[in-house]
C-alpha positions as CSV (number, residue, x, y, z in Angstrom):
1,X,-20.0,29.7,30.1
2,X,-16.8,27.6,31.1
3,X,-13.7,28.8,30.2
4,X,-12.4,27.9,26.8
5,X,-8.9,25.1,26.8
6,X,-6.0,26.4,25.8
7,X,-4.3,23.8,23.3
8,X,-0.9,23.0,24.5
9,X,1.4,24.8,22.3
10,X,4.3,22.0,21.1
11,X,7.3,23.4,22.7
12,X,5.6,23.1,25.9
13,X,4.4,19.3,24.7
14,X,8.2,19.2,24.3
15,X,9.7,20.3,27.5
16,X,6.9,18.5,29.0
17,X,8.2,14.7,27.2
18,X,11.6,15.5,28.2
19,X,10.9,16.3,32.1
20,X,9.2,12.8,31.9
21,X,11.9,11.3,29.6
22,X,14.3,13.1,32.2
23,X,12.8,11.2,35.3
24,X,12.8,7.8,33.6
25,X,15.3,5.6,35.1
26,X,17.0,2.8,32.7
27,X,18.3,-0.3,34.3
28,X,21.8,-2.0,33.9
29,X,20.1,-4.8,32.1
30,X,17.4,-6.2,30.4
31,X,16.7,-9.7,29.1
32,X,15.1,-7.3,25.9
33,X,15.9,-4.1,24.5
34,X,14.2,-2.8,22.0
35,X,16.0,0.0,19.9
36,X,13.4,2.3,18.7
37,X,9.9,3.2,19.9
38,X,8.1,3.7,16.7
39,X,5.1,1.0,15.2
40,X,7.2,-2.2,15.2
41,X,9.2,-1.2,18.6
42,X,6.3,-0.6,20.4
43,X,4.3,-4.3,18.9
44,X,7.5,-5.7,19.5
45,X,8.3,-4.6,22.7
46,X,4.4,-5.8,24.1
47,X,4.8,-8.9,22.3
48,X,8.1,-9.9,24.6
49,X,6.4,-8.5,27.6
50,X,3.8,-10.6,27.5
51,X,5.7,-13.8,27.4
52,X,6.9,-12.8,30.1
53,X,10.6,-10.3,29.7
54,X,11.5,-7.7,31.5
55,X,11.5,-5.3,28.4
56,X,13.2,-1.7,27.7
57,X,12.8,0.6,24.8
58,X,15.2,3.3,23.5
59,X,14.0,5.6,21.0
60,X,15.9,9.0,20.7
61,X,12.9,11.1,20.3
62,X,11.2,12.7,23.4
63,X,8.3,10.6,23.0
64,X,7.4,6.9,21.8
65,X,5.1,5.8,19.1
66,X,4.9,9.5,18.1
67,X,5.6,8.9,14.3
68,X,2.4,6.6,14.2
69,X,0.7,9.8,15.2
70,X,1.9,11.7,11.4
71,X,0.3,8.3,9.3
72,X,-2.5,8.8,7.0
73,X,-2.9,12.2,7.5
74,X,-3.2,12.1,10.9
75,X,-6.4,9.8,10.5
76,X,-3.6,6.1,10.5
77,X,-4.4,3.5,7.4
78,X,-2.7,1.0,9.9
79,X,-3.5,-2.2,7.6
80,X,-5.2,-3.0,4.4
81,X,-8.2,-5.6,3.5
82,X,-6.1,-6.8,0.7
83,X,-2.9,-7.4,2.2
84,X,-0.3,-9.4,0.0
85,X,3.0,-10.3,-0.1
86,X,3.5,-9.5,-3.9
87,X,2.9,-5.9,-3.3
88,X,6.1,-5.6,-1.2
89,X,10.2,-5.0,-2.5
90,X,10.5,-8.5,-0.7
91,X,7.5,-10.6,-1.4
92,X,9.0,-14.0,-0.3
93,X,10.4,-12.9,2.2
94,X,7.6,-11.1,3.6
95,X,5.3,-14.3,2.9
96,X,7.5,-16.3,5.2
97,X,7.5,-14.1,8.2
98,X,3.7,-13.0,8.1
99,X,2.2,-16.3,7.3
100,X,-1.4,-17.0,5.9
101,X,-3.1,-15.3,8.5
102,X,-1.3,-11.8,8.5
103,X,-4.7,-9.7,8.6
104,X,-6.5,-11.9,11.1
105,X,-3.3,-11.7,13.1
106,X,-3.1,-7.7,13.0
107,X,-6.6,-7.5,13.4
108,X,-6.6,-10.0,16.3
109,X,-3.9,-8.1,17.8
110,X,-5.7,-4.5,17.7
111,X,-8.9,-5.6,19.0
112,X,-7.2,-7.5,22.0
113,X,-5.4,-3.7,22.4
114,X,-9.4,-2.0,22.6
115,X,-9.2,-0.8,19.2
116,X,-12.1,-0.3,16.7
117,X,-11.9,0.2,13.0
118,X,-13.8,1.0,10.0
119,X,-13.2,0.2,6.1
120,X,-12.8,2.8,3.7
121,X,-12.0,2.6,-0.5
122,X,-9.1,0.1,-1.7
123,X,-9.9,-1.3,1.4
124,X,-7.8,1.0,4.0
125,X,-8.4,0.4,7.3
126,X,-8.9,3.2,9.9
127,X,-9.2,3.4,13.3
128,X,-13.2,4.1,13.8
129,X,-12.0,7.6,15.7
130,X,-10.4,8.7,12.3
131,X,-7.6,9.6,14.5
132,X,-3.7,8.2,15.0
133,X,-3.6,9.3,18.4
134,X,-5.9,6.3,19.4
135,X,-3.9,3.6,17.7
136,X,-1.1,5.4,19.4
137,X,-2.4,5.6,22.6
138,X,-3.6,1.9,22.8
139,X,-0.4,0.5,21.8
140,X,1.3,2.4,24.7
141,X,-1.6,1.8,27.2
142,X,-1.7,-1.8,26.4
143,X,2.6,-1.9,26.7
144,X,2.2,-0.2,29.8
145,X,0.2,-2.7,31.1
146,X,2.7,-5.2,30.1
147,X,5.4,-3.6,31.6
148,X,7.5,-2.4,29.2
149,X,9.8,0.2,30.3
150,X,10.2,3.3,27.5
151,X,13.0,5.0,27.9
152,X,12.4,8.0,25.2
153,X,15.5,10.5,24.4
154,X,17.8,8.1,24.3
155,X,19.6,7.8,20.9
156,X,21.6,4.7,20.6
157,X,25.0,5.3,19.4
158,X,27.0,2.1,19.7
159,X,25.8,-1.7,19.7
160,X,27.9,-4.9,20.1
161,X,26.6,-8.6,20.2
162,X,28.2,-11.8,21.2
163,X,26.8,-15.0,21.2
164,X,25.7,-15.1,24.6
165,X,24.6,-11.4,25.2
166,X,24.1,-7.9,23.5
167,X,24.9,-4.2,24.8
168,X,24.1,-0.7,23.7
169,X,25.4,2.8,24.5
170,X,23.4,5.5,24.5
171,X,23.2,9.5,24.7
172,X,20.4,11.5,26.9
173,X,19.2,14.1,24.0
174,X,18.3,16.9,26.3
175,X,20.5,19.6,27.7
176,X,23.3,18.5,29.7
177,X,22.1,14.9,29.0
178,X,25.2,12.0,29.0
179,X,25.5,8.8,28.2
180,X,24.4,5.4,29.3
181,X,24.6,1.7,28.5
182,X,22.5,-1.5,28.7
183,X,23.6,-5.1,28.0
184,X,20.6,-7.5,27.3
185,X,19.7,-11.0,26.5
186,X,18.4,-10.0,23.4
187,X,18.0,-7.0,20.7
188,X,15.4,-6.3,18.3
189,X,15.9,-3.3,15.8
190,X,12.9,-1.5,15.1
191,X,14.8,1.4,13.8
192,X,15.5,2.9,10.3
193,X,16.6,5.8,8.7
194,X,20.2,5.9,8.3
195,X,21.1,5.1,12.0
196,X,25.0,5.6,12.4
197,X,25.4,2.3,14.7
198,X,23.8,0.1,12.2
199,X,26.0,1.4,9.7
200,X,29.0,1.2,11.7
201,X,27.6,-2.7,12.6
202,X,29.3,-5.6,11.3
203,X,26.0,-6.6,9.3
204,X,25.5,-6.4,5.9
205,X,23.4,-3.3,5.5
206,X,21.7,-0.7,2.9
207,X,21.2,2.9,3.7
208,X,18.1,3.8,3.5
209,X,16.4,6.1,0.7
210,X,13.4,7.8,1.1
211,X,9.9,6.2,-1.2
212,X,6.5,7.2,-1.1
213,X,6.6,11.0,-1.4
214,X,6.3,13.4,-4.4
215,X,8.2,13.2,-7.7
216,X,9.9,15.8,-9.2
217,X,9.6,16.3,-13.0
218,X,9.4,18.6,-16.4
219,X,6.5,20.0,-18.1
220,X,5.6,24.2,-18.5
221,X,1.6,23.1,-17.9
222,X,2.4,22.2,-14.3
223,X,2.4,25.9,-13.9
224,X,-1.0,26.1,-14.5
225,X,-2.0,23.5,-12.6
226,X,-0.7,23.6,-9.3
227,X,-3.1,22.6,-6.2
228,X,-5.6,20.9,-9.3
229,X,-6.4,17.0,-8.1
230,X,-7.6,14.7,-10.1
231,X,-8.2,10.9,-10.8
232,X,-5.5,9.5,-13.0
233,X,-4.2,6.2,-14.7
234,X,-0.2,7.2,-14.4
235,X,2.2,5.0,-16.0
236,X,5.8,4.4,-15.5
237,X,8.3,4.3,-18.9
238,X,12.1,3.3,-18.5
239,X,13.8,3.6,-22.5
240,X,10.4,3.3,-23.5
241,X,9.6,-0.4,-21.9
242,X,6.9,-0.1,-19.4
243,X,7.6,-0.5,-15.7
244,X,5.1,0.1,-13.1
245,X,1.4,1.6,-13.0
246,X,-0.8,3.1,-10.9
247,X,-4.4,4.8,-10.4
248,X,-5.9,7.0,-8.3
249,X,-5.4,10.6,-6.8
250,X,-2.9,12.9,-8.7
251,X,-1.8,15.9,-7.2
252,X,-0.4,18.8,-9.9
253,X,2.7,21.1,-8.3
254,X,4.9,23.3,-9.8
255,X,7.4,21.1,-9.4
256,X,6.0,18.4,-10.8
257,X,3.5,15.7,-9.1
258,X,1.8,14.5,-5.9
259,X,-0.6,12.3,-4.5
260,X,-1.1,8.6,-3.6
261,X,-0.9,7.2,-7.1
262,X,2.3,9.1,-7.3
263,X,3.7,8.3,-4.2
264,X,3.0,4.6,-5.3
265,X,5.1,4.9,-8.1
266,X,8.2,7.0,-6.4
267,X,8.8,3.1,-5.2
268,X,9.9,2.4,-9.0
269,X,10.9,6.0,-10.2
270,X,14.7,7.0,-11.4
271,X,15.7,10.1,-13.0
272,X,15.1,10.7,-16.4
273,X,12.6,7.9,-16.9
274,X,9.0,8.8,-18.1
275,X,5.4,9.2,-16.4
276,X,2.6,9.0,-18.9
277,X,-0.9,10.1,-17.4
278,X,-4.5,9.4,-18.5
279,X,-6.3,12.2,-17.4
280,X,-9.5,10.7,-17.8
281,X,-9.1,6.7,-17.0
282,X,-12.6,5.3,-17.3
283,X,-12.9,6.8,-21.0
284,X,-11.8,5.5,-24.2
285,X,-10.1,8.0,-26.4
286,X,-13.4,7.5,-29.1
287,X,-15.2,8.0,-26.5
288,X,-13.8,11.1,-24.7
289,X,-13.5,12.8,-28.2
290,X,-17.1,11.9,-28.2
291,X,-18.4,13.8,-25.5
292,X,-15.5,16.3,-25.1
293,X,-16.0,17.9,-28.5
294,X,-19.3,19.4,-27.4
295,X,-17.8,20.3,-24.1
296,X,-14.2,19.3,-22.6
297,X,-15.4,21.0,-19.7
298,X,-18.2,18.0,-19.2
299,X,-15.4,15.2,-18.8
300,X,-12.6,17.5,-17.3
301,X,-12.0,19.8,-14.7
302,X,-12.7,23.8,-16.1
303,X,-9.5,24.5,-15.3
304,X,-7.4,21.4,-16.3
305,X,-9.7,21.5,-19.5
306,X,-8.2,25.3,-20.1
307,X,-4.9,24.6,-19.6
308,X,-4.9,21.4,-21.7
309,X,-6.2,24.0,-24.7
310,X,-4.0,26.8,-24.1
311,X,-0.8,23.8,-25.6
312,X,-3.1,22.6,-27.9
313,X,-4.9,23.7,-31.4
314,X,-8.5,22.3,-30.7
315,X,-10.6,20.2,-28.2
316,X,-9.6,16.9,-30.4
317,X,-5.9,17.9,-29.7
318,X,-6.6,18.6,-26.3
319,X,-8.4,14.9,-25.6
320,X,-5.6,13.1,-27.0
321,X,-3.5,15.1,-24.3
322,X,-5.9,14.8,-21.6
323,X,-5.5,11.1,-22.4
324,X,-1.2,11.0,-22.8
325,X,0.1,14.1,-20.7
326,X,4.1,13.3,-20.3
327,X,6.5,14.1,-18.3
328,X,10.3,13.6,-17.8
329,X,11.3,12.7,-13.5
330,X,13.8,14.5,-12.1
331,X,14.2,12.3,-9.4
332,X,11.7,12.5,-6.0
333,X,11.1,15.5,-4.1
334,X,9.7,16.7,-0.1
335,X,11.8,13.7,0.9
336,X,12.1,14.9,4.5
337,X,8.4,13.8,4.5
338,X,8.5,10.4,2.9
339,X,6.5,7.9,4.3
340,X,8.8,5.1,4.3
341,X,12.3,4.5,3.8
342,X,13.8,1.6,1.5
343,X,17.1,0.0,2.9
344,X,18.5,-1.6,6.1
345,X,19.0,-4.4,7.3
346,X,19.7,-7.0,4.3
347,X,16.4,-9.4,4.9
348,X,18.7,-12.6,4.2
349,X,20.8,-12.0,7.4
350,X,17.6,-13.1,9.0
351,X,15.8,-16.3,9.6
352,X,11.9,-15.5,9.2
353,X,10.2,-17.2,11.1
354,X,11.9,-15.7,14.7
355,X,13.6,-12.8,12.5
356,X,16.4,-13.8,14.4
357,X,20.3,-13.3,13.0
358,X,21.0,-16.4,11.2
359,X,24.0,-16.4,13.2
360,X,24.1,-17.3,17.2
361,X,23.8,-13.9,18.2
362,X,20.6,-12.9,20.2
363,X,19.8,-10.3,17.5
364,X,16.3,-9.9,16.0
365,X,14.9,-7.2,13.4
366,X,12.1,-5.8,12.5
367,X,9.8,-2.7,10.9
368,X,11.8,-0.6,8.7
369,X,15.2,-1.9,10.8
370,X,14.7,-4.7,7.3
371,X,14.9,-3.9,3.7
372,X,11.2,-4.5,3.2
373,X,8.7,-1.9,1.8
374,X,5.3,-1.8,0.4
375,X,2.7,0.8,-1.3
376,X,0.6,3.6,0.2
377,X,-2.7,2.2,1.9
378,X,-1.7,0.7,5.6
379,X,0.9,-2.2,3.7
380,X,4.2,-0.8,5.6
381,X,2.0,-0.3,9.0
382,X,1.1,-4.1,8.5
383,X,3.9,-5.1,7.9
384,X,5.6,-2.8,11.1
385,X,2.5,-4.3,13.1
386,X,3.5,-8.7,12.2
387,X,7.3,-8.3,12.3
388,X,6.9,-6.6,15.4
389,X,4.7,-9.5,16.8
390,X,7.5,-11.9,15.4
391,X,10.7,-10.7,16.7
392,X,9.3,-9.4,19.9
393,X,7.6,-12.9,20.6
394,X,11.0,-15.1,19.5
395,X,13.6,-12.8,21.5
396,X,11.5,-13.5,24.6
397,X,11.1,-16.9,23.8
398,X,15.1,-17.3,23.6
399,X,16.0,-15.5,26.3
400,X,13.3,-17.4,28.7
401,X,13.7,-20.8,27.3
């Protein structure tokens, strides 16, 4: 019988990405650096490879393209069938940079990397492996091949732009690590999340708030319910005026609610606004009372069904619950583990067609370095994937010209 392998524990995976981040040597200069190695660093770093620039990317973790590796579950929804520009905070801008052919272009774009993919419900896109680590580890296969040079813990701290040329200082993230810098012919931002040097840049910029996670709100039956899933209609109410809706999974906590749908509507959420749920979506209230009379049980979840009795009177008064459970938000909650971030850089600094500066500077931005977000199911992926093909793709363009 051969030995069993021992899984790599992750502080080992660790030490290991920093002896090999260690022994990475960054040049002087680059006609591209990218800042960031995440989904749109990595897209945009291949794209200006292969038209031909010598390309580096700084990201400050100890390995590149390892967020892709926590998307959708581990499994990575990295596009949607039913990709559209309304869905995002942004829509026209986002309809300018990603064109008419945005899916055949991200699609193109995988399959020319070796990837395969399968179609699941709301038409999410998978890789066929069900697993991130092989969109992950085509991206960086197919970069390597292009030869782009990742330089991982490496956190930019400072970055300055003239007309002619940009620089960057950075600090080494392991122990006893210093600091470096690169000028380049060009920048692309494929960074988020609060960075200090974009918010110390002279640009006009948002900092980013987390979206897409679990919201946080009031009612004593969420006791009851915790870990129960089920398949909702949830509404949004602002003073009473409707303001966003969504179906699908809904997760009950204690501390309020989870799941997709939810997350969906976290894009739209404030404190003290209202979230009105139909229990039981693809049922009229004449008809639920209809067949939940003889048993609630039949249309519900045993145990939703008892804790929708146990505030009510009678299985009537328990329907008409089933079918208008409020709540009051609090405001969102887990945001540590939100999938996307809204803020950056303000989209109309940007010309969208190169997502170049609108100014002379060689400065391009893309990913979640913009103030563009979408809804759960592969829309902020897609949109990481084409903006990354777009300013990697004009940068090198400029600079080689």
């Amino acid at each position: 019988m051969p030995p069993r392998r021992r899984t790599e524990t992750r502080s080992k995976r660790k030490a290991r990405s920093l002896h090999a981040a260690i022994g990475v040597s960054i040049p002087q200069h680059a006609d591209v650096c990218v800042i960031g190695g995440g989904a749109a660093g990595i897209v945009a770093a291949i794209a200006a490879a292969e038209h031909g620039a010598q390309v580096v990317v700084l990201e400050r973790d100890a390995e590149c393209g390892k967020t892709i590796l926590a998307t959708g579950n581990g499994r990575c929804n990295f596009a949607n069938r039913h990709l559209d520009p309304q869905l995002y905070n942004d829509p026209a801008f986002v309809c300018a940079v990603c064109g008419k052919q945005w899916l055949d272009d991200v699609l193109d774009f995988f399959e020319a990397s070796g990837l395969f993919w399968a179609e699941e419900s709301e038409g999410r896109l998978y890789p066929l492996s069900r697993q991130a680590a092989s969109v992950r580890t085509v991206l960086l296969a197919r970069a390597n091949r292009a030869g782009v040079l990742f330089g991982p813990a490496r956190e930019v701290t400072q970055m300055t732009h003239t007309k002619r040329d940009a620089s960057v200082t950075y600090r080494e993230t392991w122990p006893q690590g210093g600091l470096g810098a690169l000028s380049a012919s060009a920048l692309v931002i494929a960074v988020g999340g609060g960075e200090t040097f974009l918010q110390n840049a002279s640009l006009s910029y948002t900092k980013p708030t987390p979206l897409l996670c679990p919201i946080a709100c009031v009612h004593p039956i969420f006791e009851a319910l915790d870990g129960r899933r089920v398949r909702a209609r949830v509404s949004l109410l602002r003073d009473g005026a409707h303001r966003a809706t969504e179906q699908g999974e809904v997760l009950f906590r204690t501390y309020g609610l989870s799941g997709i749908a939810v997350f969906n509507l976290s894009r739209h959420a404030a404190p003290e606004d209202t979230i009105c749920m139909d229990l039981l979506p693809t049922l009229s209230l004449e008809c639920a009372q209809a067949y939940g009379t003889i048993a609630l049980e039949g249309i519900l979840d045993p145990v939703i069904a008892d804790a929708l009795r146990s505030f009510t009177s009678s299985n009537e008064e328990a329907i008409s619950l089933a079918k208008s459970l409020s709540c009051r938000i609090v405001g969102l909650t887990e945001t540590n583990h939100a999938q996307v971030h809204r803020g950056g850089l303000a989209t109309a600094q940007f010309d969208p067609r190169t997502l170049r500066l609108q100014s002379t500077e060689p400065l391009y931005a893309c990913g979640e370095g913009l103030d563009v977000d979408g809804p759960c199911g592969g829309y902020n992926l897609a949109w990481a994937w084409k903006s990354g093909m777009v300013a990697g793709a004009s940068a090198a363009k400029e600079v080689l010209r």
